[in-house]
C-alpha positions, 0 to 999 in steps of 0.5 A: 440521563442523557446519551449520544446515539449516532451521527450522519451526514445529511442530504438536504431535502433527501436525508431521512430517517427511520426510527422505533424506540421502545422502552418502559412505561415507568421510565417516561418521558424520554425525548431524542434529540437532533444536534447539527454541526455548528458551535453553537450546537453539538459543540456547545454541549458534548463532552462539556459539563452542563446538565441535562436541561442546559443540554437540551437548552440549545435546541430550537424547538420550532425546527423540530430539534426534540421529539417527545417520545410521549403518547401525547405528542403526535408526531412521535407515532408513540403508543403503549402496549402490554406486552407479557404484563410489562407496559411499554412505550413503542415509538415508530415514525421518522423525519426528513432534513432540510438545510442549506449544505450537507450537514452532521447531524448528531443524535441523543436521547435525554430524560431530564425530568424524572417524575414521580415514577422514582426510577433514574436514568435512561432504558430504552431498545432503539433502532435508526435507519438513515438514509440519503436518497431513494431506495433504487439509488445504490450509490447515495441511499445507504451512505453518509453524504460524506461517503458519496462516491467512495464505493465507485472510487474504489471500484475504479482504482481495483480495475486500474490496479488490475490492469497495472498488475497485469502489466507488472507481471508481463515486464516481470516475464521480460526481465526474467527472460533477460536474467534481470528480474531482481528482489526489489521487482519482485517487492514492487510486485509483492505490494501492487498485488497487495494494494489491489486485494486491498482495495478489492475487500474494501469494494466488497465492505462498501458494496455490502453497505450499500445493500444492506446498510450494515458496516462490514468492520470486519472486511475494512479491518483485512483491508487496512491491514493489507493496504498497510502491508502493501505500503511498507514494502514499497517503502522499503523498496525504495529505501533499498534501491535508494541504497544501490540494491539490486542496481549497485550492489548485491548485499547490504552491509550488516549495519544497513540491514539492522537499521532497516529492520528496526525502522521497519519494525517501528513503522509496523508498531505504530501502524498497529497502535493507530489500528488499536488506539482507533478502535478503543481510544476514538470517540463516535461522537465526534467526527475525527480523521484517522491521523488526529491521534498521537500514532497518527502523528508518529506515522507522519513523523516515520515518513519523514523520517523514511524520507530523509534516509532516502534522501540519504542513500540516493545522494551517497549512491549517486556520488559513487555511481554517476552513471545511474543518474539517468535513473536516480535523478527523476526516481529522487525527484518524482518520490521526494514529492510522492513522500511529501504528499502523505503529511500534506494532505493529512494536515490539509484534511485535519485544518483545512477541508469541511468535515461533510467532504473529508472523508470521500475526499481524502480516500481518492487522494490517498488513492491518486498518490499510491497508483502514481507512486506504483505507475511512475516505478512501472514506467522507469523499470519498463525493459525496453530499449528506448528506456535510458531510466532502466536501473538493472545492468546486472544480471540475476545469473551473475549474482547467483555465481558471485555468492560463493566468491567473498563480499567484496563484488557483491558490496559493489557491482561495475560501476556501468550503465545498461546497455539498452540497445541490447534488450532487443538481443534475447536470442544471444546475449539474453537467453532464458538460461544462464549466460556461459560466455563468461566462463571462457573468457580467458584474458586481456592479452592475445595468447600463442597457444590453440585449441586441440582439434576435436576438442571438447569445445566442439561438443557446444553450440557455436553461440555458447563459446566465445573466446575473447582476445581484448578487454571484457565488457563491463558487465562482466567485469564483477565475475571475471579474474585479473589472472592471465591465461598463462598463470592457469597453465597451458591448454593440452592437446589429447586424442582422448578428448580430455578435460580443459584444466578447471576453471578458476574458482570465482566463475561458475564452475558446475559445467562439465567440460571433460566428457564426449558427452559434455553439456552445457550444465541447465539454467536450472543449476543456477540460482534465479534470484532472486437520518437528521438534518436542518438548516441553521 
């Protein structure tokens, strides 16, 4: 004999209400009841055990807290009407809110005295309509005052994360041009495109709210999911670059790659168990965050736990790789706040922030630290000389020839730092395809022996060949041999410009060099990898 409605945030002064209520005329008189947020109130009386009339004991009857649903009391708009020789009660009115602050405002139906028409219980058809400010008014009408401002919010951050796409995509352009676009760019990609189609269906959710004051579960279901996605792979990343990949090395070790599969595997459980335990497990009468759950705190536990090994991998990469400190210093600095952030402000939001500001509040936070997170990597991976923060020195070429020579060069690149005046040198060292000079450099000793004229190096371009007398440069040094020039046997003189001796076997070997018609083999050939309120 009493129920709990619904719940809304209202404006003082501008929060109302529409309502009709309609049930049978043998269940009279049922009365709805207005609660505000204070102890004394809602709190009193909701989940606690206490009868019907102890329940309704705590309203005040002077601030118009009970609306009697009777023919009798005028306020209500209450008639009877026989509708197919069935009596009924239809209640058509409304109510407008006044108080000192924005407050919740919480509203049941009781039915305490049952009379003498012998039935028990509550039945009724009801609709309510609350609203926070004039129809013209887009952006308040629909909402609870503690959705103010999310559906510009969000509107703003998918312009912002548009922009920042656009960026991503033109330094991707830039590294894939200089053979540096590597597997963990792709990833940071991968989960800015996911983050702004997020926040782009969950523009769509709001702004069918606010036209037809419908929730769009649906839609804000796609877009947590994809939000959700989004973040786990930019965790990952920076777990992974944490570790040297792409930077350092070109392969985890096979203990590294079973632990990242079943911490993320974890992470992606508990997200689902929040997603389902919110649906099934949380009460709409009562105004919770989405982290106060038991998933919810092992989703701040996983983080934790995501940051430590963080922590982890950038000390052990640092310690044998100090040259990549100019990237690894503000990377471990800026992202062990940026993990710190996300328990800070769940545990402010659920301690420390009023109910009426937590929701509006938290989604620009949590909006603010994921664009910083994904700015400050487009800022340290922008490919310009003047960035001495860039990580890659490695090119995807070079790991593509190192696949078929064993694990130990790809567990551990050449410790050396990007040669950042380089970058401006795309015409040369950085050309669209493949670098060949690797495959003819010969040794780290002078040789006697000379090129046959009319050799079949003649068939290249002058900028293709480079025979080196003196020590490689380092970032070669992953795909060159120690073997000297004489252990590969001596080069031939032939009229008919026959066939260098092979190339050795840890180099790219699918050029052709023997024919007349000997080509440069494509870049192509190569893998490229990678309604209520009242005041108190």
């Amino acid at each position: 004999n009493w129920e709990f409605l619904a719940r809304f945030c209202f404006l003082s002064n501008k929060g109302s209400m529409r309502f009709e209520f309609e049930y049978p005329v043998e269940y009279k008189t049922q009365d709805v009841l207005l609660y505000f947020d204070e102890a004394s109130q809602w709190d009193s009386v909701y989940k606690q055990p206490l009868s019907c009339a102890q329940k309704v004991a705590v309203l005040n009857p002077a601030n118009n807290q009970i609306i009697s649903l009777s023919t009798l009391y005028t306020w209500s708009g209450c008639k009877e009407v026989t509708e197919n020789g069935v009596t009924k009660v239809k209640c058509v009115g409304g109510r407008t809110f006044r108080s000192s602050r924005e407050r919740w405002w919480f509203i049941a139906i009781s039915r305490c005295d049952t009379g003498t028409t012998g039935t028990v219980g509550l039945n009724l058809k009801y609709s309510l309509h609350m609203t926070n400010a004039k129809d013209d008014d887009i952006l308040r009408h629909e909402f609870s005052a503690d959705e103010f401002y999310i559906l510009p919010i969000d509107i703003s951050f998918t312009i912002m994360y548009i922009l920042v796409l656009g960026v991503s995509v033109l330094f991707a352009y830039l590294l894939r041009q200089r053979q540096l676009f590597h597997t963990t760019y792709k990833m940071y990609m991968v989960s800015i495109g996911l983050w702004t189609f997020s926040l782009l269906l969950y523009s769509i959710a709001y702004g069918k709210y606010a036209n037809t004051g419908y929730k769009e579960h649906g839609t804000e279901y796609a877009a947590r999911a994809f939000g959700t996605l989004s973040y786990l792979t930019f965790i990952l990343m920076l777990i992974l670059m944490a570790k040297g990949y792409t930077i350092t090395r070109g392969k985890l070790t096979s203990a590294s790659t079973i632990k990242i599969s079943v911490f993320f595997t974890l992470y992606f459980v508990t997200f689902a168990v929040l997603f389902i335990y919110e649906s099934l497990v949380f009460d709409p009468g009562e105004v919770l965050y989405l982290y106060e759950s038991p998933p919810g705190y092992g989703l701040i536990t996983m983080r934790l736990l995501g940051w430590a090994w963080f922590c982890y991998s950038v000390f052990f990469t640092l310690k044998h790789y100090k040259s990549k400190s100019m990237f690894y210093y503000p990377f471990f600095i800026f992202y062990t706040v940026w993990f710190w952030s996300g328990p800070i402000v769940t545990i402010i939001a659920m301690t420390i922030m009023d109910l009426w500001v937590r929701e509006k509040t938290v989604v620009g936070v949590e909006n603010l630290v994921a664009f910083c997170g994904h700015i400050f990597f487009l800022i340290l991976t922008r490919p310009q000389a003047a960035n001495k923060n860039f990580p890659y020195h490695v090119r995807t070429s070079q790991i593509g020839s190192l696949m078929g020579t064993g694990d130990s060069e790809l567990d551990s690149f050449s410790s050396h730092p990007y040669a950042e005046d380089s970058l401006s040198r795309r015409d040369s060292t950085y050309s669209k395809g493949p670098d060949f000079s690797g495959l003819f450099i010969t040794s780290n000793s002078r040789s006697t022996d000379k090129l046959v004229p009319n050799d079949s190096f003649n068939e290249f371009p002058d900028s293709a060949i480079r025979v080196e007398t003196t020590a490689p440069p380092p970032s070669y040094s992953s795909v060159t041999s120690p073997r000297r020039q004489s252990d590969m046997g001596p080069l031939r003189h032939s009229n008919s410009r026959a066939a260098l001796p092979p190339i050795r076997r840890n180099t790219m070997t699918s050029t052709s060099l023997g024919s007349e018609n000997s080509e440069p083999s494509s870049p192509s050939a190569y893998p490229n990898h990678a309604l209520f309120s009242i005041g108190s």
